[in-house]
C-alpha positions as CSV (number, residue, x, y, z in Angstrom):
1,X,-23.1,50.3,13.9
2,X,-25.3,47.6,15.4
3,X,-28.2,49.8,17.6
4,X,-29.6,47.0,18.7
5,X,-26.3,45.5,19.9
6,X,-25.3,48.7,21.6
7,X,-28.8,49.1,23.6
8,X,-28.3,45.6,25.0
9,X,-24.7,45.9,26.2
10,X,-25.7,49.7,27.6
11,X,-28.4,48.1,29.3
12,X,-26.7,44.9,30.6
13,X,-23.9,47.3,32.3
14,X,-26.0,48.8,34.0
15,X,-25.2,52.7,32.9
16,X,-28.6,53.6,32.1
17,X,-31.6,55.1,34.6
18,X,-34.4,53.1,34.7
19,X,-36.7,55.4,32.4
20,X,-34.2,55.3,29.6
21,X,-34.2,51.9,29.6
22,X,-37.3,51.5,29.1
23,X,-38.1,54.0,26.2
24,X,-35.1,52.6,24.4
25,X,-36.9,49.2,24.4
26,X,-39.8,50.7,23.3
27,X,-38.4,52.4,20.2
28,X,-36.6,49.8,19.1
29,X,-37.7,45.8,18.4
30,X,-36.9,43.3,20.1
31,X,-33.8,41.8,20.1
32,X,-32.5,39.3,17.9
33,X,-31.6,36.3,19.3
34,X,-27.9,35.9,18.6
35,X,-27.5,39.7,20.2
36,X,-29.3,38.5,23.5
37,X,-26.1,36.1,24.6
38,X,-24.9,36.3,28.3
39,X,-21.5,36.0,27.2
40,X,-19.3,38.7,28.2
41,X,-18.1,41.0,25.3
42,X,-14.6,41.0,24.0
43,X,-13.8,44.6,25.4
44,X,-14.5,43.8,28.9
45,X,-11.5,44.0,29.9
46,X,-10.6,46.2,33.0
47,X,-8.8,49.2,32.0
48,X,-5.2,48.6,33.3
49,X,-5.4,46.3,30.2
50,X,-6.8,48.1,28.1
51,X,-3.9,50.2,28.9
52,X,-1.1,47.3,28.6
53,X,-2.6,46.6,25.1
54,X,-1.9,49.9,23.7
55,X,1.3,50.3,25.4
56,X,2.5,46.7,24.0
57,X,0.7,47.6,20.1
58,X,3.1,50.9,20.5
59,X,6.2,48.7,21.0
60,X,5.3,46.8,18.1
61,X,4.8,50.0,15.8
62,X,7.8,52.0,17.6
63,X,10.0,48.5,16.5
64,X,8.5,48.1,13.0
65,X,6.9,44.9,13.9
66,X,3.3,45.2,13.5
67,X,1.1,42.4,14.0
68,X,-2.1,44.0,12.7
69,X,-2.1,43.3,8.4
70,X,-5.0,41.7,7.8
71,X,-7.4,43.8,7.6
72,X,-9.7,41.5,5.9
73,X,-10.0,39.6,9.0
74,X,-12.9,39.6,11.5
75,X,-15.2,41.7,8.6
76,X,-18.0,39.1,8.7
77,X,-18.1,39.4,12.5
78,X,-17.7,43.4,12.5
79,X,-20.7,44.0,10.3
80,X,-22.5,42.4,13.6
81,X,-21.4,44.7,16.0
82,X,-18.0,46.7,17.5
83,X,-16.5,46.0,20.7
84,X,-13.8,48.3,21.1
85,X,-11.4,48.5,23.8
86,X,-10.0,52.0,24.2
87,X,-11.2,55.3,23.2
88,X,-8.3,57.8,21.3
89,X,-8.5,61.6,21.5
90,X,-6.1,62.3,18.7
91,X,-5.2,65.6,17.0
92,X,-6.5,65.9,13.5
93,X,-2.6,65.6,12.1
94,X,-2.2,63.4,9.1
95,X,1.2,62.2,10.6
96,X,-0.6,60.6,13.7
97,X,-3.2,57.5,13.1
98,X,-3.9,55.6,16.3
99,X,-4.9,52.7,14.6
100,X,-1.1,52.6,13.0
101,X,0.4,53.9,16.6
102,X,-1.5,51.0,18.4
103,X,-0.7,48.2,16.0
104,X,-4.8,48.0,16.2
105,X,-7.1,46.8,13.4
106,X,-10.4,47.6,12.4
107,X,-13.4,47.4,15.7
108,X,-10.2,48.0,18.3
109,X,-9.8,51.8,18.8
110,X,-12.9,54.3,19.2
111,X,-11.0,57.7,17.8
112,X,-12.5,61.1,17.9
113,X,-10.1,63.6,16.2
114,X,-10.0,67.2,16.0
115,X,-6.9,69.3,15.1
116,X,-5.1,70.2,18.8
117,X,-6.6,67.2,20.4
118,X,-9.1,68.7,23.1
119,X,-12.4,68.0,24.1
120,X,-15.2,70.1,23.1
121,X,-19.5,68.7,23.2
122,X,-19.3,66.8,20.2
123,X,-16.2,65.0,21.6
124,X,-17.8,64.8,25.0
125,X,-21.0,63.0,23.6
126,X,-18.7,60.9,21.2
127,X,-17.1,59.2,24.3
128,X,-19.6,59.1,26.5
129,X,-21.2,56.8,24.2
130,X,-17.9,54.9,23.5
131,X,-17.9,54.7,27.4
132,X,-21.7,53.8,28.1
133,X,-23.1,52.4,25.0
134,X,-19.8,50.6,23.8
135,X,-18.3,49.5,26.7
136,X,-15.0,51.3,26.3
137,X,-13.3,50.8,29.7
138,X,-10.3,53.3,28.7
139,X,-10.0,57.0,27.3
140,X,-6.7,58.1,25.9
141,X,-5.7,61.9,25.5
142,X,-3.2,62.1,23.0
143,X,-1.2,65.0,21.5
144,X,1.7,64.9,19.3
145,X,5.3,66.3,18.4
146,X,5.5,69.7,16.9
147,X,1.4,70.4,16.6
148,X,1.0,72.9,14.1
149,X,-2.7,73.8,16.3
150,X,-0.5,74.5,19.1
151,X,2.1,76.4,17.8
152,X,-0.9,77.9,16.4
153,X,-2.0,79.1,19.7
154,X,1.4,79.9,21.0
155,X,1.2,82.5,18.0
156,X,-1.7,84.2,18.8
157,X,-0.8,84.3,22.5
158,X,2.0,86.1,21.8
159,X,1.5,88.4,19.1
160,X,-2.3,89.2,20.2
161,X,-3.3,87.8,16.6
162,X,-6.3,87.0,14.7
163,X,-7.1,83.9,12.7
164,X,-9.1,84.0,9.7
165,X,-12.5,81.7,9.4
166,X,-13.4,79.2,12.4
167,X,-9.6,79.1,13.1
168,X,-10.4,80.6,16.4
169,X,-12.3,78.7,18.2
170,X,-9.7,75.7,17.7
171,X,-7.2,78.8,19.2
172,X,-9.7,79.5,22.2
173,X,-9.8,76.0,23.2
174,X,-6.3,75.5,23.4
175,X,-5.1,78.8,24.9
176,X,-5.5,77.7,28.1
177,X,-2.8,75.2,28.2
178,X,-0.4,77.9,26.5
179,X,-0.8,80.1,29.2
180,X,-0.1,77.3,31.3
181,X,3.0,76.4,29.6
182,X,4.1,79.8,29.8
183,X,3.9,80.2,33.6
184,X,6.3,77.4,33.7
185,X,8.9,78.9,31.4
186,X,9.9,76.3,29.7
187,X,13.1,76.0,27.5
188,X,10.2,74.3,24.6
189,X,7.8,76.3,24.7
190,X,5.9,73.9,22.0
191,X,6.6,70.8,24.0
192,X,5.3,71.9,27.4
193,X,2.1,73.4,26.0
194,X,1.3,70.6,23.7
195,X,1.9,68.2,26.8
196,X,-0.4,70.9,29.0
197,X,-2.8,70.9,26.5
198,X,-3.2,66.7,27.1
199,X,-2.9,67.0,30.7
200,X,-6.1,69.7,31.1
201,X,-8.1,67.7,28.6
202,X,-7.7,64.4,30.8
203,X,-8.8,66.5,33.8
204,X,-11.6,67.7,31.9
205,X,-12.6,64.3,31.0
206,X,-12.0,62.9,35.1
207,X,-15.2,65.2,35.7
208,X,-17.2,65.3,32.9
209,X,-20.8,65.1,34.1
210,X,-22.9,62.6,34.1
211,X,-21.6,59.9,32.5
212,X,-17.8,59.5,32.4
213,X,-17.4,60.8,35.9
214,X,-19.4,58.3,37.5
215,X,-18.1,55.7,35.6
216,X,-14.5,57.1,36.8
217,X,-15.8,57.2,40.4
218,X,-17.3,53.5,39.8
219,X,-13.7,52.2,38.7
220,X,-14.8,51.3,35.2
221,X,-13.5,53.8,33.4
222,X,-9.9,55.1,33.2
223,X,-8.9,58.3,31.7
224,X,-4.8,59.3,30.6
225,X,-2.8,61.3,28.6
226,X,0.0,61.0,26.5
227,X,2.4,62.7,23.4
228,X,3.0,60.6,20.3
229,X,6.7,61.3,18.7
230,X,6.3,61.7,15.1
231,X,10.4,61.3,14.7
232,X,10.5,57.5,16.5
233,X,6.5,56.6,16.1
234,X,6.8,56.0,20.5
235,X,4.3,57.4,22.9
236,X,5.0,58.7,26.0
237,X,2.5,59.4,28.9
238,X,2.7,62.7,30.4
């Protein structure tokens, strides 16, 4: 990752206070010239496209017509810098990559992953610098079919249960949605919580002081959710 390059673009959009602009130039050198271009990046895009281009890279993957197989492609420019256009939430589940469920290459999709898909400081940080350093103009929540960290949760809900090793504290995060789920009595249990658990996380992420909020509030920054079907490969917002 290009510091350099992601100082500039922070700065240029405006996203940093005047102070931290000005001790980020002085601990790093100055720029090099091909990094100091007025050009526009490739990810500002507004992020009702942003959007659109993961709903359309789904259709492709959902129909088995991916466009995305050379990977080789663009690695010269890459090693430059990454410019990329939405940021991924994604549960931890080796059945789910966003990169796949996009039809996205390499530089396109920011992902931060952690097994029940919910937002905890490290995630936080993670896309507040996808959001203000990157550029990213468009945060994705996304759960998945039958979530073995969720039924987790239902589990321990239930039976009053304890997990062995750091196990509970990916329980803790998502009990909230179970309980949710459950006031609703749902006929799937499983499905309503998973899609609860998406739907608090994107709240969270609406109001997550300082820097995604105001960049919400500003109209630069969009936040949704949505459940990936392992069965078809199709997301679904909820």
């Amino acid at each position: 990752m290009c510091k350099q390059c992601d100082l500039m673009r922070f700065s240029r959009r405006g996203l940093l206070t005047a102070g931290l602009v000005t001790a980020a130039a002085a601990a790093f050198p100055p720029l090099p010239a091909w990094a100091q271009s007025a050009a526009p990046p490739p990810n500002a895009i507004s992020p009702d496209e942003a959007l659109a281009r993961l709903q359309q890279g789904n259709a492709r993957y959902a129909a088995n017509a991916p466009t995305n197989r050379d990977y080789a492609a663009g690695r010269v420019a890459r090693a430059q810098g990454q410019y990329p256009f939405a940021s991924i939430v994604s549960c931890a589940d080796s059945r789910l990559a966003p990169e796949l469920a996009f039809d996205q290459g390499p530089g396109e999709l920011f992902v931060v992953r952690v097994a029940g898909n919910f937002i905890n400081e490290d995630g936080l940080a993670s896309l507040e610098y996808g959001a203000a350093v990157l550029g990213v103009p468009f945060i994705m929540v996304l759960g998945h079919s039958k979530c073995g960290a969720v039924d987790a949760t239902i589990k321990v809900v239930k039976d009053g249960s304890t997990l062995p090793g750091h196990l509970p504290s990916l329980t803790n995060a998502i009990r909230p949605a179970v309980i949710a789920a459950q006031a609703k009595q749902p006929a799937d249990l499983l499905a309503e919580a998973t899609a609860e658990n998406v739907r608090l996380n994107v709240k969270s992420l609406l109001v997550a002081k300082p820097i995604l909020s105001e960049l919400v509030t500003a109209g630069k920054l969009k936040v949704a959710g949505a459940v990936y079907d392992i069965a078809t490969g199709k997301v679904m917002p909820v």
